[in-house]
C-alpha positions as CSV (number, residue, x, y, z in Angstrom):
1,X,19.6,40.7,1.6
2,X,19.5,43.6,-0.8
3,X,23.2,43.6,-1.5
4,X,24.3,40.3,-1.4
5,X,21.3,38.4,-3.7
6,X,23.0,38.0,-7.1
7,X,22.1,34.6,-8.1
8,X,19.1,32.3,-7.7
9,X,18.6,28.6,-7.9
10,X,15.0,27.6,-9.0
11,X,14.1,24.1,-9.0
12,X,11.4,23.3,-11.9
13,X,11.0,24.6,-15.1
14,X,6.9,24.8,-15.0
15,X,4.8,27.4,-15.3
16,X,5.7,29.0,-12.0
17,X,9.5,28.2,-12.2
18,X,9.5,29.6,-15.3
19,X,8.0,32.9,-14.3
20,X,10.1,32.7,-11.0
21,X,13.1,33.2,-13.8
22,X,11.4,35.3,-15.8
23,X,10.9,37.9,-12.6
24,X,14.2,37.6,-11.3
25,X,16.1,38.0,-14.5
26,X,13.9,41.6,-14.7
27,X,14.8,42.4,-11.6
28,X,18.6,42.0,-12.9
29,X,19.3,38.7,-10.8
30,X,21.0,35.5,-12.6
31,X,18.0,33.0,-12.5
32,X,19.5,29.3,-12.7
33,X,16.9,27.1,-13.7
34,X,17.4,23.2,-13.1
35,X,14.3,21.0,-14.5
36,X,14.8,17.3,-13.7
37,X,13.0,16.5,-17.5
38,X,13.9,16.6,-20.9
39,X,12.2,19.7,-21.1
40,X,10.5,22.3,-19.8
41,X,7.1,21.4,-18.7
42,X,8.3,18.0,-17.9
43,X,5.1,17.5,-16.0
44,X,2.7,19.1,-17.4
45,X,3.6,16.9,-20.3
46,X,1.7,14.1,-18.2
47,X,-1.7,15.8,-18.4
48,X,-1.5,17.4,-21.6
49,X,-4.7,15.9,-22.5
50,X,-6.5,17.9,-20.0
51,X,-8.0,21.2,-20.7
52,X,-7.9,23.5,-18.1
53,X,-10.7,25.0,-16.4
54,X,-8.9,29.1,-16.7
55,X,-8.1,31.1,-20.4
56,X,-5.3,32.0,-21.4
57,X,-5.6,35.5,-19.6
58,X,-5.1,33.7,-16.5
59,X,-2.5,31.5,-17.2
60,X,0.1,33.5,-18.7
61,X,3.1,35.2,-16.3
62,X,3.1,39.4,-16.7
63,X,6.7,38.9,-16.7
64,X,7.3,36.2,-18.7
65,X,4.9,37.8,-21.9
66,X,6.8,40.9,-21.4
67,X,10.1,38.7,-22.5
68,X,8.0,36.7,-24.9
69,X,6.6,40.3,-26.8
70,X,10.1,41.9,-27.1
71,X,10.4,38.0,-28.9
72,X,7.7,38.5,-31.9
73,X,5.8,36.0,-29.6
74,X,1.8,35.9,-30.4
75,X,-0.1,35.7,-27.7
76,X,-3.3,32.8,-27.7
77,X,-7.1,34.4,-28.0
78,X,-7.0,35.4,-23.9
79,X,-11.0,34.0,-23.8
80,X,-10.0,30.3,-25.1
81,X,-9.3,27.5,-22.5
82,X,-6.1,25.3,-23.1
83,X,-4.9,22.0,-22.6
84,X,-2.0,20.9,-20.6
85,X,-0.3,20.0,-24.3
86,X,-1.3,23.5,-25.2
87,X,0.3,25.6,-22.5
88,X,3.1,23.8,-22.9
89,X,4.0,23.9,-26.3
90,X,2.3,27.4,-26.9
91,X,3.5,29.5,-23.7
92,X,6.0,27.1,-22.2
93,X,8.5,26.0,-25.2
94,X,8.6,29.4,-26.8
95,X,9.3,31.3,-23.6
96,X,12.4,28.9,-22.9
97,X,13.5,28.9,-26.6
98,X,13.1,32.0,-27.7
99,X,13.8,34.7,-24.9
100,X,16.8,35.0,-22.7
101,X,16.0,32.1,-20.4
102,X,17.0,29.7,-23.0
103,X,21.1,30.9,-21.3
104,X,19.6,30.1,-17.7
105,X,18.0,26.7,-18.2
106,X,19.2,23.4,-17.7
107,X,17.2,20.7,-18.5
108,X,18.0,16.9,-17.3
109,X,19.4,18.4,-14.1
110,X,17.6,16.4,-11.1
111,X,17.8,18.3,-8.0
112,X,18.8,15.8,-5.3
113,X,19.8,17.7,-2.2
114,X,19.9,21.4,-1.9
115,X,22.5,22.9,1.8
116,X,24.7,25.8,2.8
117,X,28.4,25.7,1.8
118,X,30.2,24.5,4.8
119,X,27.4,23.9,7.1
120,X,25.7,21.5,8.0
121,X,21.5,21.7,9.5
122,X,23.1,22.0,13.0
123,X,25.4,24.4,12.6
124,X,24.3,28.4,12.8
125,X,27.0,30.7,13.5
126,X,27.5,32.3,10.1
127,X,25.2,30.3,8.1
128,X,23.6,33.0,6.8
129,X,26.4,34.6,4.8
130,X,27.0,31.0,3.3
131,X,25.9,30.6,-0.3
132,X,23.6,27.8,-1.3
133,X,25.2,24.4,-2.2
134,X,22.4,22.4,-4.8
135,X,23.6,19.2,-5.7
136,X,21.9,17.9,-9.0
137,X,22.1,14.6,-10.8
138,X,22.3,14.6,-14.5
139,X,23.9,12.1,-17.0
140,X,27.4,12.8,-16.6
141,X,26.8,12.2,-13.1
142,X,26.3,14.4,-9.8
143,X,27.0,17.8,-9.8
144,X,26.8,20.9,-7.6
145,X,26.1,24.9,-8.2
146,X,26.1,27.1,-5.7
147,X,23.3,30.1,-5.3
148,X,22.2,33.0,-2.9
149,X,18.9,32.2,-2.9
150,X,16.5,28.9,-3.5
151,X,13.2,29.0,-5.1
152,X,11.7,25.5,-5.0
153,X,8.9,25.3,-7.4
154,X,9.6,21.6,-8.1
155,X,5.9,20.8,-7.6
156,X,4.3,17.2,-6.4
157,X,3.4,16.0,-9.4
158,X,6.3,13.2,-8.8
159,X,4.6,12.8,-5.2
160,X,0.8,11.0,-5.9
161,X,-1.1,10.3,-2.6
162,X,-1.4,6.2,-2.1
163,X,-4.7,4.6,-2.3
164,X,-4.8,3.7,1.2
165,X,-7.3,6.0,2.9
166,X,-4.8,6.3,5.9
167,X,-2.2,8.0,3.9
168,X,-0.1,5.1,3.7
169,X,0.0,2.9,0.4
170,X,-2.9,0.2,1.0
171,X,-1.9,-3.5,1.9
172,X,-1.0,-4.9,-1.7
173,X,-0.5,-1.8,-3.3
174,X,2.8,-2.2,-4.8
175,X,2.5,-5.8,-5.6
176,X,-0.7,-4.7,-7.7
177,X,1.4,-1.0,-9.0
178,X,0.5,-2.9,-12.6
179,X,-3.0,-2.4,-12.6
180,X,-3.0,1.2,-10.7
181,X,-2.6,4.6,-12.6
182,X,-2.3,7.4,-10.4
183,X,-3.5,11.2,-11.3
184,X,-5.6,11.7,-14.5
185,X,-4.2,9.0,-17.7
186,X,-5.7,10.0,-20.5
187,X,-8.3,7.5,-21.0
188,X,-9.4,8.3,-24.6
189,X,-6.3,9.0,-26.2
190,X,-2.5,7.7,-25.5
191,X,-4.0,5.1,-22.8
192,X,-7.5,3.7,-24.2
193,X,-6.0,0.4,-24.9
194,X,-5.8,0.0,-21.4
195,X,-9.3,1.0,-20.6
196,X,-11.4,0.1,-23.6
197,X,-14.0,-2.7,-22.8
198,X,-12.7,-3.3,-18.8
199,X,-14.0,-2.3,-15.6
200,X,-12.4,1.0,-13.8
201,X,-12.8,1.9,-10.5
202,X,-11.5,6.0,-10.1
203,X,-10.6,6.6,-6.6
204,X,-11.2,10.6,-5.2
205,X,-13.6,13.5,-5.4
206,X,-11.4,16.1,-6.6
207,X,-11.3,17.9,-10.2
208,X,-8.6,15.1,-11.2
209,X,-11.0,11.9,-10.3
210,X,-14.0,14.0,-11.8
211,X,-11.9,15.0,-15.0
212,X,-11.2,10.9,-15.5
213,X,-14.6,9.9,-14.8
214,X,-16.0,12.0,-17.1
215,X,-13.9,10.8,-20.0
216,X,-14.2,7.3,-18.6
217,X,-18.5,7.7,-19.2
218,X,-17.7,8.9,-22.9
219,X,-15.6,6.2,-23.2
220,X,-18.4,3.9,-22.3
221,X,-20.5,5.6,-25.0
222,X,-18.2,4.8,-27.6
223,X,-17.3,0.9,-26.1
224,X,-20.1,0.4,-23.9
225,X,-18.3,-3.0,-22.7
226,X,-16.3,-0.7,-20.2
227,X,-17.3,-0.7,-16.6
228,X,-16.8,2.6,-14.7
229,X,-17.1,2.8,-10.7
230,X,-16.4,5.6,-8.6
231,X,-15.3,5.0,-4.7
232,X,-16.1,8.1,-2.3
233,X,-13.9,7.9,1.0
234,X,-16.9,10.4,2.3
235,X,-20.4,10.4,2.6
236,X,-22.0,13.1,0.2
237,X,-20.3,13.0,-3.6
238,X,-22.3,16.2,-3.8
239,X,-19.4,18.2,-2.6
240,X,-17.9,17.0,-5.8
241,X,-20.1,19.5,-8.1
242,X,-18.6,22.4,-7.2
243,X,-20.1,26.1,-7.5
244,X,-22.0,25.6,-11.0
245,X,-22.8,28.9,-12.3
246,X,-21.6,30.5,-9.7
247,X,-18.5,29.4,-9.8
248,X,-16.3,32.9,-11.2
249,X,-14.7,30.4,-13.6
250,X,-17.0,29.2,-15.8
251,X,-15.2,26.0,-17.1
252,X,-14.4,25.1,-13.6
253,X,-18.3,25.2,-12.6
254,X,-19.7,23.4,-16.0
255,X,-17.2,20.5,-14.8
256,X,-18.8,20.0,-11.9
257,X,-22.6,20.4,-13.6
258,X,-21.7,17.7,-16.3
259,X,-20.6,15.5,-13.6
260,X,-23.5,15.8,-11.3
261,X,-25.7,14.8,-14.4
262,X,-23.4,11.9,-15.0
263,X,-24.2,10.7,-11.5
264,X,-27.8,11.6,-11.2
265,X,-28.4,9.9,-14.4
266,X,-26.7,6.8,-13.1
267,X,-24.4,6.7,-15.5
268,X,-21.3,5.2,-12.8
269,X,-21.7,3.2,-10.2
270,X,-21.0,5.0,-6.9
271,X,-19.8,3.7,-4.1
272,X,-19.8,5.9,-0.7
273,X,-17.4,5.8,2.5
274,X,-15.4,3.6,0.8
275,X,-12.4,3.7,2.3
276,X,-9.6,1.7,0.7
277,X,-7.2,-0.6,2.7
278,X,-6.4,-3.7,0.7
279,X,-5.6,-4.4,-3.0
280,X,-5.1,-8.0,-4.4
281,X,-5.6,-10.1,-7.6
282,X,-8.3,-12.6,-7.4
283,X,-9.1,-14.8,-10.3
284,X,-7.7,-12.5,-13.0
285,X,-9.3,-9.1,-11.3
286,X,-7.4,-6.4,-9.0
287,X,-9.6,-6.7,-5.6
288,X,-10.2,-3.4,-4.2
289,X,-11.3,-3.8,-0.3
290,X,-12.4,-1.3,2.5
291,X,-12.0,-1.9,6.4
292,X,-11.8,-5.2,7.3
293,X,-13.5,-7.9,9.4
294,X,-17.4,-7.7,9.5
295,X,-18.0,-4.7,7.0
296,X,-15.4,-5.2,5.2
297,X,-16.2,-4.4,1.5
298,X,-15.2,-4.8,-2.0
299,X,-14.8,-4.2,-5.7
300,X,-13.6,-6.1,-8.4
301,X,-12.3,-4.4,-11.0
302,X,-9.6,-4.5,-13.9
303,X,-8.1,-1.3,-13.6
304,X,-7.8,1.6,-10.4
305,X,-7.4,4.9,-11.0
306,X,-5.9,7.0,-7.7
307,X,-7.0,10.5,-8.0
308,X,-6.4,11.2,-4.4
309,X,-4.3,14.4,-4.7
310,X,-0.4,14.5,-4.1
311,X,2.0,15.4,-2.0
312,X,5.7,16.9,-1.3
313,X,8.8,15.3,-1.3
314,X,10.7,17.2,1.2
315,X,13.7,15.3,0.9
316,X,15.6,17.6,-1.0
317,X,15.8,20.2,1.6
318,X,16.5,17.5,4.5
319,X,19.9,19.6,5.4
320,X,18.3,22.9,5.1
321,X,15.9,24.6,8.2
322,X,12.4,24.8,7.1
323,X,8.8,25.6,8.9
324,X,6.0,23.5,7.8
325,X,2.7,23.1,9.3
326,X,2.5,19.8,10.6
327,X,-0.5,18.4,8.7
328,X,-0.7,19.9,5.6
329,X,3.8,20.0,5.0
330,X,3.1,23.7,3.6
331,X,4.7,26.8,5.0
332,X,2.6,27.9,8.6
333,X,1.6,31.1,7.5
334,X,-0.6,29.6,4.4
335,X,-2.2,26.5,6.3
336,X,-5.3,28.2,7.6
337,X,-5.7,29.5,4.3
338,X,-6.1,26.4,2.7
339,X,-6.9,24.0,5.0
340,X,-9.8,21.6,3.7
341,X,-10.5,20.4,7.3
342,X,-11.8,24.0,7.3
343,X,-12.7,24.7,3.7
344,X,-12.6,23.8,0.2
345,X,-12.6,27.5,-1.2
346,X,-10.0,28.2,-4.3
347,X,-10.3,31.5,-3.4
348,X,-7.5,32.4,-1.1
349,X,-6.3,35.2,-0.7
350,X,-3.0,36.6,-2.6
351,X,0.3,35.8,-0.5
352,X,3.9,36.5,-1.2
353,X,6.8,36.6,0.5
354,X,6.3,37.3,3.4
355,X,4.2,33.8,4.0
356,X,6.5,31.5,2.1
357,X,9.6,32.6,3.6
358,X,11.6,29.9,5.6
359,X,13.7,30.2,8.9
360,X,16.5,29.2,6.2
361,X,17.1,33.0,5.0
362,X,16.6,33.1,0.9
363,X,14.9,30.3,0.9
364,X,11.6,29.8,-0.6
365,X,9.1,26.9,-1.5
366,X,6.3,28.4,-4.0
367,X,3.7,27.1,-6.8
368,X,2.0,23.9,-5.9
369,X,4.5,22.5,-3.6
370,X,4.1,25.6,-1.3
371,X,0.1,24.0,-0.7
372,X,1.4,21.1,0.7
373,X,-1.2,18.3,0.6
374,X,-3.8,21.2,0.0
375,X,-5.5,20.6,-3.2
376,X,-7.0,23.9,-4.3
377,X,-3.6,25.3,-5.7
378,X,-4.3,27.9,-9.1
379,X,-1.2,28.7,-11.2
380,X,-2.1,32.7,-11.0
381,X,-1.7,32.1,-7.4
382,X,1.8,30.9,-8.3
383,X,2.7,33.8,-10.8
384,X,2.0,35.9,-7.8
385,X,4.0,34.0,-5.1
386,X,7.1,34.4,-7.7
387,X,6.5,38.6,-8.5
388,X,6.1,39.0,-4.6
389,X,9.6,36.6,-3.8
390,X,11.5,38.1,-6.5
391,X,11.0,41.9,-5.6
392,X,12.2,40.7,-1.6
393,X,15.4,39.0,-3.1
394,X,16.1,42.3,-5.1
395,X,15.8,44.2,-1.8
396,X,11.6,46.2,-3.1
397,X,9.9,45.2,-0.2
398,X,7.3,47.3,-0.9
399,X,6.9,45.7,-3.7
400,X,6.9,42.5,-2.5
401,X,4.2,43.0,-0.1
402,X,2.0,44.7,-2.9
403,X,-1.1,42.4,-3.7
404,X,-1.6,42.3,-7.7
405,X,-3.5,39.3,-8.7
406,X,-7.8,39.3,-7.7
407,X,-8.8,35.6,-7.9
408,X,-12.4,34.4,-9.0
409,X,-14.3,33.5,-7.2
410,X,-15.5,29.5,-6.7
411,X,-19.0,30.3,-6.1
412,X,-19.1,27.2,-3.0
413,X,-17.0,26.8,0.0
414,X,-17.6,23.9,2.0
415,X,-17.0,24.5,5.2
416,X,-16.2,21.5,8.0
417,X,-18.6,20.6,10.4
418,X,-16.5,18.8,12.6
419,X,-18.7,15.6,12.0
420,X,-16.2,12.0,12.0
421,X,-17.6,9.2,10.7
422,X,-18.8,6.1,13.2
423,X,-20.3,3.6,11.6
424,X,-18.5,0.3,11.0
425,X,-18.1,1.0,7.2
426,X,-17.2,4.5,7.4
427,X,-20.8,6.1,7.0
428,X,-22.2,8.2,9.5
429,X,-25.0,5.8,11.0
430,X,-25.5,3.1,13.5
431,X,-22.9,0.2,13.2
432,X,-23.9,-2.7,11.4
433,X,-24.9,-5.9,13.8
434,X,-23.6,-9.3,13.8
435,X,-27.0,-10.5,12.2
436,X,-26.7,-7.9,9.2
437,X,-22.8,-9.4,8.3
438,X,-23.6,-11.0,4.7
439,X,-26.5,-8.0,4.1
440,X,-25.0,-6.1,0.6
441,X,-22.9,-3.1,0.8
442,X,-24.9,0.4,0.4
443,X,-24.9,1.6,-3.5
444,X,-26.2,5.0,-4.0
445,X,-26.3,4.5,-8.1
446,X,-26.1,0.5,-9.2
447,X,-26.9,0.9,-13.0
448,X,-23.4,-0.7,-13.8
449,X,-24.6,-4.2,-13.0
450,X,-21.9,-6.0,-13.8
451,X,-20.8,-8.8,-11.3
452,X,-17.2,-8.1,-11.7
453,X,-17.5,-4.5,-10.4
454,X,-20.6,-4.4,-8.2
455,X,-19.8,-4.1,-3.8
456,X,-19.9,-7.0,-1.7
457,X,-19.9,-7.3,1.7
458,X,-17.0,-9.7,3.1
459,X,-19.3,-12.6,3.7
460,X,-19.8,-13.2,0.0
């Protein structure tokens, strides 16, 4: 492709998109930017409450501060941790306002389909040598631009995984969308009203449910009338804490120790294999079940929180040949890499081109969309995806396949030990009897006594 590359579509204007453009404009490509928000950083705009858990020194693109110095741009202290508002209006803003991206981007431009100029998915004799045909919504109406190569770093931040445990939305679930927030809101700022004084249940064991339910329990500190429960589809909410201090990044590791005092102190109510299937409003109250029949259980609570991960919408590349693994929706190559059927590490290893390339030639899926359903993506992993992609477009493969990024470590992988859950309620011991029906649910911390949000079994 080293001769024909001169002009490449990326989808999202992120961090990674972003540096995507800023890498391809230095290797003397035309980067065409299309960012479905108002701005840039549309979604990160969603969490900028959240501070994140790396400095500065590893969230900033080497290409992208190279355009940002020849601007006058300051760099942040490289030690201090910043929010999601932060990185957005510190790195993100000035590096499409004030270096030449600003003539690249376009901003209200929803990609809806992306396909090869007279060919359609079947069709393969001389689809290669076809230019890309992106098709993007804005408010004039639907438009197309045409491209050598794609990068999709659209993300799945638009993409939240349901409540239900089976990857489908549970029963209910739309009907009750009014009381369910999905991904981190920010509970002490722009969405307390909501919270204050009510009774939360925060769905997931991930850095997203643990970031929540930590500002949920300082909530309660300041209006101890709130009610905060946490539902565990698995067995052991240890494997929430993380590495601690051994985790490489030390943000990371203190979230997980604050949390696991929060929970050892008894400070939420935590409720294990709970597995959600049904939501419904009973009395005033969204009804939160798990499983059904004998063992089913409950929770009633005002407000759900679904920190369950995400997940990516593929749709826009329908008409275009892609290889994903089958479970995971990420490109084959990266799947044993990430896998959390296998492991939970952050820590993999640097990957480039080579393993995000698509049977569709100059095509590319990168930054978190590229994970998949995996949750352990970091945005340096990203920055690195987009240097290795945008020396193969310009024809340096050697380059490309060049590792330049070292990754901290976690300090804890959990690895899988291929046990599956048979008891009735989703825990891993004997299933319950007909005589124990109407026993109580299993509560490993019960300090929240409320009766609104403690676990019943179905019998009442």
């Amino acid at each position: 492709m080293e001769n024909k590359v001169k002009s490449v579509a990326i989808i999202g204007a992120g961090p990674v998109g972003l540096a995507a453009a800023a890498h391809v404009l230095e290797r003397g490509l035309q980067p065409i930017v299309l960012e479905a928000g108002p701005e840039v950083g549309h979604a990160v705009a969603q969490w900028s409450h959240v501070q994140l858990f790396s400095p500065w020194s590893f969230n900033v693109d080497k290409a992208s501060e190279r355009l940002l110095a020849a601007a006058g741009w300051n760099a942040p202290e490289p030690d201090v941790y910043p929010t999601g508002g932060e990185l957005r209006d510190l790195y993100l803003k000035p590096l499409s306002a004030l270096t030449p991206l600003r003539e690249h981007l376009r901003t209200n431009s929803k990609v809806i389909s992306i396909g090869r100029v007279g060919f359609d998915k079947v069709k393969t004799k001389g689809r290669e040598g076809a230019p890309f045909e992106v098709r993007y919504q804005n408010g004039e109406g639907a438009r197309t631009l045409k491209a050598d190569a794609v990068i999709d770093t659209s993300g799945t931040w638009s993409s939240p995984n349901p409540a239900g445990s089976n990857g489908l939305p549970a029963i209910g679930e739309d009907t009750a969308s009014h009381r369910v927030r999905y991904g981190m809101p920010d509970v002490l700022g722009r969405d307390r009203a909501r919270y204050e004084g009510r009774t939360i249940a925060v769905l997931g064991a991930g850095h997203s449910a643990i970031g929540t339910l930590l500002d949920l329990s300082r909530l309660v500190q300041q209006a101890p009338a709130t009610r905060v429960v946490w539902l565990v589809r698995g067995t052991d909410p240890s494997k929430s804490f993380g590495g601690g201090a051994n985790d490489a990044l030390s943000a990371r590791g203190e979230l997980g120790a604050t949390f696991a005092r929060i929970v050892t102190e008894g400070r939420v109510q935590v409720e294990i294999g709970f597995s959600v299937s049904h939501l419904s409003e009973v009395d005033g109250k969204l009804r939160v079940g798990a499983g059904s029949g004998c063992c089913g259980r409950h929770v009633l609570v005002d407000e759900l929180v679904v920190s369950t991960g995400f997940r990516p919408d593929l749709g826009l590349l329908s008409e275009l040949r892609t290889s994903l693994d089958p479970a995971l929706e990420c490109p084959p190559a990266l799947a044993p890499l990430i896998d959390p059927n296998e492991h939970s590490c952050g820590t993999v290893r640097p990957h480039g081109a080579a393993e995000l390339s698509q049977p569709e030639r100059g095509l590319y899926i990168a930054g978190m969309k590229s994970y998949g359903r995996a949750p352990t993506f970091l945005m340096m992993t990203g920055y690195e995806q987009v240097r290795s992609i945008s020396a193969e477009l310009a024809g340096d493969h050697e380059a490309a396949r060049r590792v330049e990024l070292v990754l901290p470590e976690t300090g804890v992988c959990n690895i899988s030990r291929g046990a599956t859950s048979s008891g009735c309620c989703g825990a891993q011991e004997p299933a319950v009897t007909e005589a124990a029906c109407c026993t109580p649910a299993t509560t490993t911390t019960a300090t929240i006594a409320s009766p609104e949000a403690t676990t019943r079994a179905c019998c009442g």
